[in-house]
C-alpha positions in Angstrom: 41.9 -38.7 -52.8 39.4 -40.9 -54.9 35.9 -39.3 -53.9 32.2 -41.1 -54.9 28.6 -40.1 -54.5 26.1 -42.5 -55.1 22.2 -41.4 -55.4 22.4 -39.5 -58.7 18.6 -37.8 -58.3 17.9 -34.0 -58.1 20.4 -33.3 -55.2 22.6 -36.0 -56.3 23.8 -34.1 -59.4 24.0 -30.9 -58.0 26.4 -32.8 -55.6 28.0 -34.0 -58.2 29.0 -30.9 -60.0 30.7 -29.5 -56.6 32.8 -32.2 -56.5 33.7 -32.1 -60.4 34.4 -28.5 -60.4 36.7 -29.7 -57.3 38.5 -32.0 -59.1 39.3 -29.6 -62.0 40.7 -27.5 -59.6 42.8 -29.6 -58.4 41.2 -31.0 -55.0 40.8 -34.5 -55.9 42.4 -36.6 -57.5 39.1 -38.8 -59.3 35.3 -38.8 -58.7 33.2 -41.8 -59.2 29.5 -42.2 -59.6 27.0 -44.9 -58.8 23.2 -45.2 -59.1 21.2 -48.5 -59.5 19.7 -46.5 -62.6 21.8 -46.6 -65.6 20.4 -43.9 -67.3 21.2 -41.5 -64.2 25.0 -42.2 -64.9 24.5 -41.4 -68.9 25.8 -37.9 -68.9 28.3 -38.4 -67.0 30.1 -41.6 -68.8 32.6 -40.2 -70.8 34.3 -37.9 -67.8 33.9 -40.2 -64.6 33.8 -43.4 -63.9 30.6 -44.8 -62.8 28.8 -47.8 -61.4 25.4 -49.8 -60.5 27.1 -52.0 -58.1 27.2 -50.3 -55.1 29.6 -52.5 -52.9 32.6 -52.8 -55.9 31.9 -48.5 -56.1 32.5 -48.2 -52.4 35.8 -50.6 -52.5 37.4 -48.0 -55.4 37.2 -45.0 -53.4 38.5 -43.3 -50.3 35.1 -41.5 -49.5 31.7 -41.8 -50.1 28.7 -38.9 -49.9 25.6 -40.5 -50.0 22.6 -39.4 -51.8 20.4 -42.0 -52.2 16.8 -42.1 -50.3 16.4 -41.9 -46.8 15.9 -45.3 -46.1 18.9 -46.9 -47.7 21.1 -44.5 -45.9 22.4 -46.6 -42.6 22.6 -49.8 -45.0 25.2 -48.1 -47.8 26.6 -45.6 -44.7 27.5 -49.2 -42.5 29.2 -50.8 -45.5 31.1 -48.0 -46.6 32.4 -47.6 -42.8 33.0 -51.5 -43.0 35.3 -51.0 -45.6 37.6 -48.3 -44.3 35.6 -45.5 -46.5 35.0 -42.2 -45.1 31.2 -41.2 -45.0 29.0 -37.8 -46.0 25.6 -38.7 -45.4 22.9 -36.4 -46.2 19.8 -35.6 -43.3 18.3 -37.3 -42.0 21.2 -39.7 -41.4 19.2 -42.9 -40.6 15.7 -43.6 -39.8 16.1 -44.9 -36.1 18.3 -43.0 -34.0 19.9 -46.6 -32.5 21.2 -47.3 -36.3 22.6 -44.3 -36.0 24.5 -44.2 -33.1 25.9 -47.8 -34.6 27.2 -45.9 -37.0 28.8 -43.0 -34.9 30.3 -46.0 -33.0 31.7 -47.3 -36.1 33.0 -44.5 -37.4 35.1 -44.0 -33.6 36.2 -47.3 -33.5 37.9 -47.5 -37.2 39.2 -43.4 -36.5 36.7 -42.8 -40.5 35.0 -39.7 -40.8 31.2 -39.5 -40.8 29.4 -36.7 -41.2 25.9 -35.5 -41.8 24.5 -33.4 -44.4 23.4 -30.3 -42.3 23.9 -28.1 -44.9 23.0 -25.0 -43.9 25.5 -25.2 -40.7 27.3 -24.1 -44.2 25.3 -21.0 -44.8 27.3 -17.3 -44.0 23.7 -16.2 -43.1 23.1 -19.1 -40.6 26.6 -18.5 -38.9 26.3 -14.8 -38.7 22.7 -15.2 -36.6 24.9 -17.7 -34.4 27.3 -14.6 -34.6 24.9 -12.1 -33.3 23.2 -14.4 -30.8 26.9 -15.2 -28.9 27.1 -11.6 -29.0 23.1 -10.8 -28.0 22.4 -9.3 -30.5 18.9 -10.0 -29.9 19.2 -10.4 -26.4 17.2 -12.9 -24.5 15.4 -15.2 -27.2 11.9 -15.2 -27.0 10.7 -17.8 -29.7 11.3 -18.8 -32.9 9.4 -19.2 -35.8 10.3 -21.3 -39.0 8.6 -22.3 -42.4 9.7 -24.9 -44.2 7.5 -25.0 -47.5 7.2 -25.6 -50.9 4.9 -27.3 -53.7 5.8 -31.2 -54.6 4.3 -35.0 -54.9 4.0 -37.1 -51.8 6.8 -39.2 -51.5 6.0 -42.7 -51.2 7.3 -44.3 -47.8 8.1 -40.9 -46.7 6.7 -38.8 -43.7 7.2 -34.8 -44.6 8.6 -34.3 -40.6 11.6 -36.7 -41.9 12.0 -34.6 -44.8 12.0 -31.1 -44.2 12.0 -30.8 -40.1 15.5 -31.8 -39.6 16.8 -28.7 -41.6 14.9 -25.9 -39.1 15.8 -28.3 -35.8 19.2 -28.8 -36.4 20.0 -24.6 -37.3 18.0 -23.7 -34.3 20.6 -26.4 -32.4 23.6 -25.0 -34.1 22.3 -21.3 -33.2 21.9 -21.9 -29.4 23.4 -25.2 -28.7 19.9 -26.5 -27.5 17.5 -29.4 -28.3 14.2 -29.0 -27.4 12.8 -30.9 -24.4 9.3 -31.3 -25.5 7.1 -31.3 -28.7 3.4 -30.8 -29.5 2.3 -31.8 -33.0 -0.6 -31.3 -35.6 -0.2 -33.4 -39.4 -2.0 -34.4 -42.0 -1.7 -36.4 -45.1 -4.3 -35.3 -48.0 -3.2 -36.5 -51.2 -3.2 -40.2 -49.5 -4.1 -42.2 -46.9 -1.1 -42.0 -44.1 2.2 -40.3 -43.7 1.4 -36.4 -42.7 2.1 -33.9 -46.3 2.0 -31.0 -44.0 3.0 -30.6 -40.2 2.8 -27.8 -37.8 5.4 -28.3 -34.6 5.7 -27.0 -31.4 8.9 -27.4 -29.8 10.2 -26.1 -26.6 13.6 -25.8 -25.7 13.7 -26.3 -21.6 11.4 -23.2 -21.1 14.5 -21.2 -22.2 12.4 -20.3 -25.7 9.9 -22.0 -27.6 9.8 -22.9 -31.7 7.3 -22.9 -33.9 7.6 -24.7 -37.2 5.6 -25.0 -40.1 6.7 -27.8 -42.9 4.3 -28.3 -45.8 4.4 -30.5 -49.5 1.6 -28.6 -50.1 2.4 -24.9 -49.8 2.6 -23.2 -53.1 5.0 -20.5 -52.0 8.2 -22.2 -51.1 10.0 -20.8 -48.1 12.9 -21.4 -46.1 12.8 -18.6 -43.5 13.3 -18.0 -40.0 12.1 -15.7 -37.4 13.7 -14.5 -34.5 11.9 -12.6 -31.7 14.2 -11.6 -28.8 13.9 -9.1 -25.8 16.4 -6.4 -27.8 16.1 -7.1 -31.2 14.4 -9.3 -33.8 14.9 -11.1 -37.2 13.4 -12.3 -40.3 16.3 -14.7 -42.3 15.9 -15.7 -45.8 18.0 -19.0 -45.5 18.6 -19.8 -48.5 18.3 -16.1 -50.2 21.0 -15.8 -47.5 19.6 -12.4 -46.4 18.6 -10.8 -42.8 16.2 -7.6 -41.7 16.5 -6.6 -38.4 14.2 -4.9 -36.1 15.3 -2.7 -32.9 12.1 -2.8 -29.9 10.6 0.6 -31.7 9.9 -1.6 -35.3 12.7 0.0 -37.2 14.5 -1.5 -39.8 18.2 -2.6 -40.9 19.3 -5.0 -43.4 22.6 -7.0 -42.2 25.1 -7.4 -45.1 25.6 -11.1 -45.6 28.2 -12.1 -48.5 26.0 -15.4 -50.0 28.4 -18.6 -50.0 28.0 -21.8 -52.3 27.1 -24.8 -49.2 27.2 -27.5 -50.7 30.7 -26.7 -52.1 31.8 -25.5 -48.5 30.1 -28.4 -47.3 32.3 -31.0 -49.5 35.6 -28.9 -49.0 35.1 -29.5 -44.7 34.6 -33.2 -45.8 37.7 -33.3 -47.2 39.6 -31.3 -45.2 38.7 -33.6 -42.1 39.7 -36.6 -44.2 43.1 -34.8 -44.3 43.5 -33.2 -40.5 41.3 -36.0 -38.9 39.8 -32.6 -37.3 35.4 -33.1 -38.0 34.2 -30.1 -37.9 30.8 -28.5 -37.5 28.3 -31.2 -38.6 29.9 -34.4 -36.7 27.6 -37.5 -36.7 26.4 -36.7 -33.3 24.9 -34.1 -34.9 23.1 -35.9 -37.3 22.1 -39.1 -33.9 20.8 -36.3 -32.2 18.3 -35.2 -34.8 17.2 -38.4 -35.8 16.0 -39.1 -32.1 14.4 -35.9 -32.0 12.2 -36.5 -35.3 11.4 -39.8 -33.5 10.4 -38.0 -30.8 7.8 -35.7 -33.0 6.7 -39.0 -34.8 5.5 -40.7 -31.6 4.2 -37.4 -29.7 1.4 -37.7 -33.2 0.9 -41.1 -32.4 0.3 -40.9 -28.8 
């Protein structure tokens, strides 16, 4: 199989070196590059091949995960899908939840796969809470409570509730199997004019239980954690640390062994293991439609 990424940025390359240490061990059979910026396909010249023209790279390979920016995503995802290419896109999968569906449609019609980049659907620690909520664990839950933080430059074009909040909506959805019915939001933007930097959201999931989520550019401390309040038991989850502390109604304390995976690597293996089976597993495009629509949702609750 004849795998590509294009979008050769910060994620990008770490993409990338999944997918060559994949290929060394015997998974692939080539990997090709492709960035409209020459100098991000430099250090990788002399091992893969590599392009800047984005519709001959998509006619040379089998399947395609797409890095680039958020707004180019439906345009490279559509063209890959017209061509018979298999498609990893990473979140949010399109920025307008009817481009997206086009795409799940797409993807039916032709029998491609197209998945979403919902990595932490990946994460042992993320699947062992939807573990130990199947098995109530924490018994009825109460609320949750999520920051998604961390200390970087607005991105021009960019809204911060399309870059972090799908990550904390979509691993509360593969927790509980909900979406949340209604939102409340409060944003800002302080280092320009428009486009919230920092977002506090309220989301309820059909009065079953109720999210709060904090997502911030400007938040020295960054954080990716989770907490879980239920009516037998409670949680605070380090998602990316991959660790969990438990507390029992009284306030005592257990840690929950959780063996740390690589996600991106398990991530690219499912890809390519539902090339092979035609079985899509765990972050289908529907997945990734449903999200979209509910960031829209967010989006036009600030505006109203």
């Amino acid at each position: 199989m004849d795998v590509g990424v294009i979008g050769i940025g910060y994620w990008g390359g770490k993409v990338v070196q999944e997918y060559i240490d994949l290929y060394k061990e015997g998974f692939l059979d080539s990997i090709a590059l492709c960035d409209i910026k020459e100098t991000k396909l430099e250090p990788f010249k002399e091992q893969l091949k590599t392009y800047t023209d984005t519709g001959k790279f998509i006619k040379d390979v089998d399947a395609v995960h797409i890095c680039t920016n958020n707004q180019t995503h439906y345009e490279i995802a559509k063209t890959a899908l017209a061509n018979g290419t298999n498609v990893l896109v990473e979140k949010p999968m399109t920025m307008n939840h009817d481009l997206a569906y086009n795409l799940v449609e797409m993807a039916s019609e032709t029998g491609l796969v197209l998945q979403v980049g919902h990595i932490f659907r990946f994460a042992n620690v993320i699947r062992k809470v939807k573990k130990l909520h199947k098995e109530e664990f924490f018994g009825d839950i109460r609320y949750f409570k999520l920051e998604w933080t961390s200390l970087m430059p607005p991105v021009k074009d960019l809204d911060v509730v399309w870059d972090l909040l799908p990550h904390p909506l979509d691993i509360i959805n593969f927790i509980t199997g909900e979406w949340p019915s209604e939102f409340g939001i409060t944003g800002r933007a302080y280092r320009r004019d428009e486009l919230n930097e920092v977002a506090f959201v309220q989301a309820d999931f059909n009065d079953k239980f109720f999210a709060n989520i904090a997502i911030s550019w400007l938040q020295p401390i960054r954080r990716r954690t989770m907490e879980i309040v239920g009516s037998k038991r409670s949680a605070i989850v380090d998602c990316v640390g991959q660790e969990i502390e438990a507390y029992d109604e009284d306030g005592s304390k257990d840690r929950i062994e959780i063996v740390s995976n690589n996600t991106i690597r398990d991530e690219a293996l499912n890809f390519l293991n539902a090339i092979r089976t035609g079985k899509n597993m765990f972050n289908s495009a529907i997945v990734g439609a449903r999200c979209v629509e509910m960031i829209e949702r967010v989006i036009e609750q600030q505006r109203d």
